[in-house]
Steps between C-alpha positions, in 0.01 A plus 500: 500500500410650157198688471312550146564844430891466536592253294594601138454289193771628323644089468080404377571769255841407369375130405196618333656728302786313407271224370324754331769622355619166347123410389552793280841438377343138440229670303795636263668186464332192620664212393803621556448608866277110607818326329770710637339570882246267523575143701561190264600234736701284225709876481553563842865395495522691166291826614564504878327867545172340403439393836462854629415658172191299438355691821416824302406378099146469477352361168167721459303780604257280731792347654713797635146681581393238752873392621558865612143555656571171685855655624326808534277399787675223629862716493345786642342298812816281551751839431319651847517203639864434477696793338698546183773250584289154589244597195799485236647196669201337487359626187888410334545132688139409463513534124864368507282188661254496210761516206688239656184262580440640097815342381437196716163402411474656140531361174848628412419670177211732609578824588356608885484886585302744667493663884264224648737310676589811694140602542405157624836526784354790628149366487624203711683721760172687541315197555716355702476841697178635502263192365197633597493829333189511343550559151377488135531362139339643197277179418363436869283786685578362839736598729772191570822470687783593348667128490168373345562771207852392457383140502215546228777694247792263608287175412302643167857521382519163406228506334546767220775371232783825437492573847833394711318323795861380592612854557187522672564254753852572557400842572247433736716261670787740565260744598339281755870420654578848533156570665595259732846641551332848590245340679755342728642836563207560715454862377169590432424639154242775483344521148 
């Protein structure tokens, strides 16, 4: 059983700042960074990294500001749920899932990146989880449940042009399988 207090977020910490780290070094050199780490599914076979590089390149301020509050408080409530190893796994196949439903469903010269992918895996393990946490969303003053939240950002995804919604989905559905493979453990999480 994990309790709040013991759990450290050294893991949360590590993503954040590495994607801070890159935002900046994208700030430097932008063009260069997008075409060289960012996922172009016509140059997968060329630029194989992409897949997992595209994970931490952000293309603006606004972006990286509400990807890494979203990991923020979704990574720190799934870290004490699970521990360090099954929030990397998830957070690293559940974007894995995104890039590849990315290169799938994408036109194959736009370039995909960003953390979403990730952030949506570990929203769908949490609401997979714990659906009923009551939570909130900066545009609605009511308390919902947590998979209602997830649901709301998952579907106005397709309806905003520059945003991946493929990576979206396939995050969200690799996050809901591995929910469901915790789950299954029958261990209860304590958040």
């Amino acid at each position: 059983m994990r309790s709040y207090r013991a759990v450290n977020l050294n893991a949360l910490w590590f993503l954040i700042a590495l994607n801070v780290l890159i935002f900046i070094i994208t700030l430097v050199r932008p063009q260069e960074v997008i075409t060289m780490f960012g996922l172009t599914p016509g140059l997968l076979s060329k630029q194989p990294w992409t897949i997992i590089t595209a994970m931490f390149v952000h293309g603006g301020f606004a972006h990286i500001l509400f990807n890494m509050i979203s990991l923020y408080f979704l990574g720190s409530f799934f870290l004490r749920a699970v521990g360090d190893r099954i929030f990397l796994a998830v957070y690293f196949l559940g974007g894995l899932a995104g890039n590849v439903l990315y290169v799938l469903l994408a036109p194959p010269n736009v370039i995909g990146i960003g953390a979403s992918g990730a952030i949506f895996a570990i929203g769908g393990a949490l609401a997979v989880l714990v659906p009923r946490v009551p939570v909130y969303i900066f545009f609605i003053p009511i308390a919902m449940p947590l998979w209602v939240a997830i649901l709301i950002f998952l579907v106005l995804s397709f309806f905003f042009t520059g945003i991946a919604w493929q990576a979206h989905l396939g995050g969200v559905l690799g996050g809901v399988a591995a929910g469901f493979i915790l789950r299954r453990r029958r261990r209860p999480y304590y958040l």
